[in-house]
N, CA, C and O atoms as a GROMACS GRO file, in nm:
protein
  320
    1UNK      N    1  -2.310 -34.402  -7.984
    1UNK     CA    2  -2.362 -34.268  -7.959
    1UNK      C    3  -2.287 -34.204  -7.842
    1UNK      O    4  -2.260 -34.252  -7.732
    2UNK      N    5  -2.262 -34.084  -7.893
    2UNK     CA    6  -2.136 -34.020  -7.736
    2UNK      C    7  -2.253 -33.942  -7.612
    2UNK      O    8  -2.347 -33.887  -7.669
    3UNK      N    9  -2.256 -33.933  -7.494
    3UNK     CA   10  -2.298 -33.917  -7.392
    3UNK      C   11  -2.252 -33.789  -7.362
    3UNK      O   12  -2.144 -33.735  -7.339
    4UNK      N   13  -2.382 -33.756  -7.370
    4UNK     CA   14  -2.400 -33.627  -7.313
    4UNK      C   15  -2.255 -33.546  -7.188
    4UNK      O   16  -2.201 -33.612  -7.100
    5UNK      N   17  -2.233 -33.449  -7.207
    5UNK     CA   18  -2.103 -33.408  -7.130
    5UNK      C   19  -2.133 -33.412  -6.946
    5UNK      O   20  -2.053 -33.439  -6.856
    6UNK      N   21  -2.264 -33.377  -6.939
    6UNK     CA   22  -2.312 -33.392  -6.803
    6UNK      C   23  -2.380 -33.499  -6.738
    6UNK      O   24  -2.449 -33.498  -6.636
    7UNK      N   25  -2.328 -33.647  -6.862
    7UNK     CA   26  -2.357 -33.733  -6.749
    7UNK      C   27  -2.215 -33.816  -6.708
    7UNK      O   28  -2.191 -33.878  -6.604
    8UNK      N   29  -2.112 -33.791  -6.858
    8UNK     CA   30  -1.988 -33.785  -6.789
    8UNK      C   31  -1.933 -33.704  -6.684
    8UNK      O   32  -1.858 -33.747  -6.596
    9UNK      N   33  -1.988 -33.538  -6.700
    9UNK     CA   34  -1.929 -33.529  -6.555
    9UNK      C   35  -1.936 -33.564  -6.446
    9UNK      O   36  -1.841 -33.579  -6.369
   10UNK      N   37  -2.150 -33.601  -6.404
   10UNK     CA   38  -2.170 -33.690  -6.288
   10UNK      C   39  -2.094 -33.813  -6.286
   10UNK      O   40  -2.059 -33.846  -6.173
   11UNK      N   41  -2.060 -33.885  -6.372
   11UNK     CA   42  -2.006 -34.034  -6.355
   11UNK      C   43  -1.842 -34.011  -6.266
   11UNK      O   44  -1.778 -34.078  -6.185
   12UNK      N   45  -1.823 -33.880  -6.332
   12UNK     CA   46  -1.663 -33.824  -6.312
   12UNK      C   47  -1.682 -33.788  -6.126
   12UNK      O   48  -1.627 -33.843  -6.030
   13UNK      N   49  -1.765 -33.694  -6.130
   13UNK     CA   50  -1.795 -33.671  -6.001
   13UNK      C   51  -1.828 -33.764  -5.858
   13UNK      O   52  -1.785 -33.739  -5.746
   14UNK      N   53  -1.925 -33.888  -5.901
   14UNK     CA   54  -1.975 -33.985  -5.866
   14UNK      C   55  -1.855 -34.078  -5.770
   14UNK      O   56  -1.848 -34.109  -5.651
   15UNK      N   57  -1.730 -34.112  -5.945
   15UNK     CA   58  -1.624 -34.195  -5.921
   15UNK      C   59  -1.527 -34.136  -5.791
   15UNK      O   60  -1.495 -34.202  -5.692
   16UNK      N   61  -1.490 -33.999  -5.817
   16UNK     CA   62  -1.385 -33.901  -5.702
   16UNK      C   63  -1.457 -33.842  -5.583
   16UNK      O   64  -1.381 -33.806  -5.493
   17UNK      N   65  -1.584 -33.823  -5.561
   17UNK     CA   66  -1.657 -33.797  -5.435
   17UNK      C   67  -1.542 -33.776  -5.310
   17UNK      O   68  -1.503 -33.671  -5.260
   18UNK      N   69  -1.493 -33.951  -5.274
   18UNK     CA   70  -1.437 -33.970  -5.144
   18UNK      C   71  -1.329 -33.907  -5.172
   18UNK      O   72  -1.279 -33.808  -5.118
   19UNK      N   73  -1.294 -33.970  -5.260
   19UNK     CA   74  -1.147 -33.841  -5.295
   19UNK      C   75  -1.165 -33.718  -5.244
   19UNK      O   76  -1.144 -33.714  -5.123
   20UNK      N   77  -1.198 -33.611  -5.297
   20UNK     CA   78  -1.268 -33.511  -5.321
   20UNK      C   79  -1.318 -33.436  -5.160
   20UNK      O   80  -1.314 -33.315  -5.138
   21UNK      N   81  -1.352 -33.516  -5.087
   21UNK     CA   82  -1.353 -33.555  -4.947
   21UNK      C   83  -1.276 -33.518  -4.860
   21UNK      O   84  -1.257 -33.430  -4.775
   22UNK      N   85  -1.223 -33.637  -4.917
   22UNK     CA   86  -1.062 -33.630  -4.838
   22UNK      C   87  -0.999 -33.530  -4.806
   22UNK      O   88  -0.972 -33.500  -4.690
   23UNK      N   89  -0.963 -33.450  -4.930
   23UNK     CA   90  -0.850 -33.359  -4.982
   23UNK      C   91  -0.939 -33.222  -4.917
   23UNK      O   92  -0.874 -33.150  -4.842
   24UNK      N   93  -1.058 -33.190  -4.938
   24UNK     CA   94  -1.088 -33.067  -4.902
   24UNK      C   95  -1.210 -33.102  -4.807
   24UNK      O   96  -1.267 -33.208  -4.780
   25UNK      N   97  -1.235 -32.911  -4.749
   25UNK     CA   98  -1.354 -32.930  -4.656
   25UNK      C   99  -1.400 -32.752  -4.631
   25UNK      O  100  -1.338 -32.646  -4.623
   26UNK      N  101  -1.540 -32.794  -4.625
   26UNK     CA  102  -1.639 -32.664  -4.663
   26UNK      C  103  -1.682 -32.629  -4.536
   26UNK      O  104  -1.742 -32.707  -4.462
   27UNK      N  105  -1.645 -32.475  -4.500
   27UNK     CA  106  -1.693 -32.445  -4.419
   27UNK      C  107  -1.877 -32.405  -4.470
   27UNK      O  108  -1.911 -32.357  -4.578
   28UNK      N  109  -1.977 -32.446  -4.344
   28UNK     CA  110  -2.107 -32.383  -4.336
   28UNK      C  111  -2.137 -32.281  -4.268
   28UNK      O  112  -2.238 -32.290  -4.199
   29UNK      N  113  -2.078 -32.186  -4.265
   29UNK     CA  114  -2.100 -32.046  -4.165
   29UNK      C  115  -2.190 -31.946  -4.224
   29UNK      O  116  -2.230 -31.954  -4.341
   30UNK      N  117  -2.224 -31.846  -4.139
   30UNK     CA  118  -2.344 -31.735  -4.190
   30UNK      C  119  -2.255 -31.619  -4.072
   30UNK      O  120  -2.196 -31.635  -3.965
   31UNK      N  121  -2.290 -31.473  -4.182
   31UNK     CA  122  -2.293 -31.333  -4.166
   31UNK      C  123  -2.401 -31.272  -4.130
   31UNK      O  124  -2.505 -31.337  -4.124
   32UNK      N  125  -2.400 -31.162  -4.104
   32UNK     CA  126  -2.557 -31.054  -4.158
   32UNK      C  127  -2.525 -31.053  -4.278
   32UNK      O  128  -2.414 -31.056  -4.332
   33UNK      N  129  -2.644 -31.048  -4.327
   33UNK     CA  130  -2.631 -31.020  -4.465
   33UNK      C  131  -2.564 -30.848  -4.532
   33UNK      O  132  -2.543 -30.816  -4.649
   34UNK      N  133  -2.545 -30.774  -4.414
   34UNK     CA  134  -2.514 -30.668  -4.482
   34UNK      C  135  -2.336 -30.667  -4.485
   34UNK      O  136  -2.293 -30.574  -4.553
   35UNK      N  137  -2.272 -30.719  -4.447
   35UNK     CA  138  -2.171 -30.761  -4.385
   35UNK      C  139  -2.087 -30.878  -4.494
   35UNK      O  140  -1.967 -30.891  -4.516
   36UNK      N  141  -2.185 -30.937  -4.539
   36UNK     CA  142  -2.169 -31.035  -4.647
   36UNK      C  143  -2.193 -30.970  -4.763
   36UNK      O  144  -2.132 -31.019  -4.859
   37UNK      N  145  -2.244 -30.898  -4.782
   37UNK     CA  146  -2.259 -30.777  -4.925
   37UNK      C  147  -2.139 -30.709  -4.948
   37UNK      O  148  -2.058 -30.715  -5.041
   38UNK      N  149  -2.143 -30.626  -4.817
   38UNK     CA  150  -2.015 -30.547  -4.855
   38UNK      C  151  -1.862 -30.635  -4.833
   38UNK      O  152  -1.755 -30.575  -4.846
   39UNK      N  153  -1.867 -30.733  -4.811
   39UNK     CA  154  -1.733 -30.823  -4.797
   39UNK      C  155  -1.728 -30.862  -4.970
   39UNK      O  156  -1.636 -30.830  -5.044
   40UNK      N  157  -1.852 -30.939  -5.010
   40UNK     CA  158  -1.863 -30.964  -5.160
   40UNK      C  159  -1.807 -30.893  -5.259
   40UNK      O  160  -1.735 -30.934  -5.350
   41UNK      N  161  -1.873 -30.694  -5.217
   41UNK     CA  162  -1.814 -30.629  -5.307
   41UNK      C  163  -1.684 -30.609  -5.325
   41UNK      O  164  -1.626 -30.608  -5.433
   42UNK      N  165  -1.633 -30.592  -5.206
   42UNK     CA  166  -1.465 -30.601  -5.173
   42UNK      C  167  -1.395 -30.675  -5.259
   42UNK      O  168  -1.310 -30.656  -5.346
   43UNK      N  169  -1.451 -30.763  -5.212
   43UNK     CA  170  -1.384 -30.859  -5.302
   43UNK      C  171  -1.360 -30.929  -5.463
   43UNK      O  172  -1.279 -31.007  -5.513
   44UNK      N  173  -1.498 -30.839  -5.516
   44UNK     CA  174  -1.518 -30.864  -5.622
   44UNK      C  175  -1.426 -30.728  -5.714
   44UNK      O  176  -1.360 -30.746  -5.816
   45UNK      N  177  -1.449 -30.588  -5.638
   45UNK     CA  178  -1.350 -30.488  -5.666
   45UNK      C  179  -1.195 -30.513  -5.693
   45UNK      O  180  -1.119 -30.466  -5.778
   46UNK      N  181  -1.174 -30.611  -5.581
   46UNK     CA  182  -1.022 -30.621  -5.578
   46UNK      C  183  -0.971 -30.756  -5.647
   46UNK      O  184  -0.856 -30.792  -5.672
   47UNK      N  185  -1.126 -30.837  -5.676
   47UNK     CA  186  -1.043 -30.946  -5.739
   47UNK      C  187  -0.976 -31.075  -5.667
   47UNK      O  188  -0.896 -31.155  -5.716
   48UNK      N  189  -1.017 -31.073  -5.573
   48UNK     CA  190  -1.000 -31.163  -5.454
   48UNK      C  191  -1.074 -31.280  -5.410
   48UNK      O  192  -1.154 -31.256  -5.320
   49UNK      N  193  -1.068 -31.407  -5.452
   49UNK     CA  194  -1.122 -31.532  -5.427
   49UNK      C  195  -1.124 -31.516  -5.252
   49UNK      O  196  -1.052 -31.461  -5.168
   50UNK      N  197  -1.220 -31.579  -5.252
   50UNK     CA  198  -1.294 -31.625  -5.062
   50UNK      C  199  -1.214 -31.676  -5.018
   50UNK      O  200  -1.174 -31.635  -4.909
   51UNK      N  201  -1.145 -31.802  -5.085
   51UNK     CA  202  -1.017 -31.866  -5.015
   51UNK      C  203  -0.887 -31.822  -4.996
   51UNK      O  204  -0.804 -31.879  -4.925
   52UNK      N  205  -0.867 -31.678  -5.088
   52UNK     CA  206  -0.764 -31.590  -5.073
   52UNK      C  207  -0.790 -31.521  -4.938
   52UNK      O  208  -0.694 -31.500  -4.864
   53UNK      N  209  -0.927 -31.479  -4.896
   53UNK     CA  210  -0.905 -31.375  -4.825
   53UNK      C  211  -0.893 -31.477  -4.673
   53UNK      O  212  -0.829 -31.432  -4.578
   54UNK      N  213  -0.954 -31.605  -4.664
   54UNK     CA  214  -0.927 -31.664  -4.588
   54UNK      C  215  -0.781 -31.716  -4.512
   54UNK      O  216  -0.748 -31.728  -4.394
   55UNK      N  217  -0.714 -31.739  -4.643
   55UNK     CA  218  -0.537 -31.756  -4.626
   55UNK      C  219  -0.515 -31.689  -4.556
   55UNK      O  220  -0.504 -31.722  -4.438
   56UNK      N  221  -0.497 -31.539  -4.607
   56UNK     CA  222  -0.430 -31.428  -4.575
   56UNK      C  223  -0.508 -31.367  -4.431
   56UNK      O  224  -0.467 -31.274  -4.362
   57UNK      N  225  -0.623 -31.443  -4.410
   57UNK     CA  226  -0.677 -31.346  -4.285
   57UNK      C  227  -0.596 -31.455  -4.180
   57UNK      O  228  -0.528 -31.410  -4.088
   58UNK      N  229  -0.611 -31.614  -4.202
   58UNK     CA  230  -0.544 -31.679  -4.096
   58UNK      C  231  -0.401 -31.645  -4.077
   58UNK      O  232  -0.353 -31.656  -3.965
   59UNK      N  233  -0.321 -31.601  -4.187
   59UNK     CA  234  -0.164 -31.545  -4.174
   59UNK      C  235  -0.173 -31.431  -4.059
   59UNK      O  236  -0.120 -31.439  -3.948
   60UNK      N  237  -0.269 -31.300  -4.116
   60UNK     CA  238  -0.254 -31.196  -4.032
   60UNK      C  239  -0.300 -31.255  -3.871
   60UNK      O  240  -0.236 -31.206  -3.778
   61UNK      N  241  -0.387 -31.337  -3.844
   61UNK     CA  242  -0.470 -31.357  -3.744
   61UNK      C  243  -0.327 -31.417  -3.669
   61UNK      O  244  -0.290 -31.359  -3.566
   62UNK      N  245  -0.250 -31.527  -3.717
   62UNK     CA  246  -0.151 -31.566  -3.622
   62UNK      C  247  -0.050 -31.476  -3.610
   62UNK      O  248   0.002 -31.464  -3.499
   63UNK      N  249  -0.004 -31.394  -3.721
   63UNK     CA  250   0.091 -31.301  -3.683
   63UNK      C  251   0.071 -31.228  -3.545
   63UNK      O  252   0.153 -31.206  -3.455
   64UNK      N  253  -0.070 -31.196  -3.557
   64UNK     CA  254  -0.110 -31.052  -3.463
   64UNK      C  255  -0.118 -31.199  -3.303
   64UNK      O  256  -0.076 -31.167  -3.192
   65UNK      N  257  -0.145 -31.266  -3.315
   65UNK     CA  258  -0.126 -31.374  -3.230
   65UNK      C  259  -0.018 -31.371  -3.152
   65UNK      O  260  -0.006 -31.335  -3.035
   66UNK      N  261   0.108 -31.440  -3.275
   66UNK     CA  262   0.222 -31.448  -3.210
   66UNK      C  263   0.260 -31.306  -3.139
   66UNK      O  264   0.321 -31.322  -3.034
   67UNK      N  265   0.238 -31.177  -3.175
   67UNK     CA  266   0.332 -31.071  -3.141
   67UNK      C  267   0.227 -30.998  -3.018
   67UNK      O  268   0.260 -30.888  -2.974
   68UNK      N  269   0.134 -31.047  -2.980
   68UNK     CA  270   0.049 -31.032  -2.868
   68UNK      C  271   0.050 -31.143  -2.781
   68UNK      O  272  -0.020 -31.129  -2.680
   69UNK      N  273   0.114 -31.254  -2.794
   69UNK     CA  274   0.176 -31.337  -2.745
   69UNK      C  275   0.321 -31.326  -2.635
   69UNK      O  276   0.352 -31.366  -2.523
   70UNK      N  277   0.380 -31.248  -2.741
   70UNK     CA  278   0.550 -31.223  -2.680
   70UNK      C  279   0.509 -31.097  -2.603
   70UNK      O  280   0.590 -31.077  -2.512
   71UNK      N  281   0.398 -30.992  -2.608
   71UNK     CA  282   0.344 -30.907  -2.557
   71UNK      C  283   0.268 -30.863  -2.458
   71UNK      O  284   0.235 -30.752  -2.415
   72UNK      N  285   0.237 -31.035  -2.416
   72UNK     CA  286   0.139 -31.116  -2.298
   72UNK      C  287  -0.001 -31.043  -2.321
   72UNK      O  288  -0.053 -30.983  -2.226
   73UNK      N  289  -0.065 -31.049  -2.448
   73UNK     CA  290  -0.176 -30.982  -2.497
   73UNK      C  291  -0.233 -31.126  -2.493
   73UNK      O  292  -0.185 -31.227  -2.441
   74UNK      N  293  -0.378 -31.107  -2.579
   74UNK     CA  294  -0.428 -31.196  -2.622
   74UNK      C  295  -0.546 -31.177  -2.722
   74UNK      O  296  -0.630 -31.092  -2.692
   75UNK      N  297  -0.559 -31.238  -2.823
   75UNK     CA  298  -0.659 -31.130  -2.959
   75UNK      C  299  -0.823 -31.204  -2.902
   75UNK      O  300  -0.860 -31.312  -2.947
   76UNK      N  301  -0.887 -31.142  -2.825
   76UNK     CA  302  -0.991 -31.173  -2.821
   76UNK      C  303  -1.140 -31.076  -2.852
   76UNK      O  304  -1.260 -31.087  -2.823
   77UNK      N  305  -1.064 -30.990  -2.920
   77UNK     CA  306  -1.172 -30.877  -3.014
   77UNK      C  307  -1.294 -30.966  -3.073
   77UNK      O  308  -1.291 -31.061  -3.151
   78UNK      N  309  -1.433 -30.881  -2.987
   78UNK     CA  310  -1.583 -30.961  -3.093
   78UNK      C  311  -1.610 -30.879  -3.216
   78UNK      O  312  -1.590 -30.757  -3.214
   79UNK      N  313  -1.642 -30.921  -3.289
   79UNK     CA  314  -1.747 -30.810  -3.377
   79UNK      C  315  -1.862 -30.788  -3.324
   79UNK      O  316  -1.906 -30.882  -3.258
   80UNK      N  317  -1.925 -30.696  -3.329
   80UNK     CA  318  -2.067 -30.636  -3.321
   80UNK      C  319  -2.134 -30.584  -3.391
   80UNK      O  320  -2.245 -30.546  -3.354
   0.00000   0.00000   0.00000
């Protein structure tokens, strides 16, 4: 008798866990929620995975780094 697809996937899941581990890692952070809405929509408009916008925000974040760096700046802007 063949097994159900979702208890092969737990078995699948079960087996690679540490793997799985290893290789990646989840940020637990929180927004306002209004802030997290309109970031969602953004993103859902443009088509843009969370981990895309993350890439590309750490690229811009060191760019503006380095060139406030050579500038004797320093990026310490809060949100509010």
């Amino acid at each position: 008798m063949k097994q159900p697809k979702s208890q092969i996937d737990k078995r699948y899941e079960d087996k690679h866990k540490e793997e799985r581990k290893a290789a990646h890692a989840v940020w637990g952070t929180s927004m306002k929620r209004e802030d997290f809405e309109e970031l969602n929509k953004f993103l859902k408009a443009n088509h843009i995975p969370k981990v895309q916008l993350i890439y590309m925000g750490w690229t811009a974040l060191k760019e503006q780094l380095n060139t406030n760096n050579s500038e004797g700046g320093t990026c310490n802007e809060k949100r509010t």
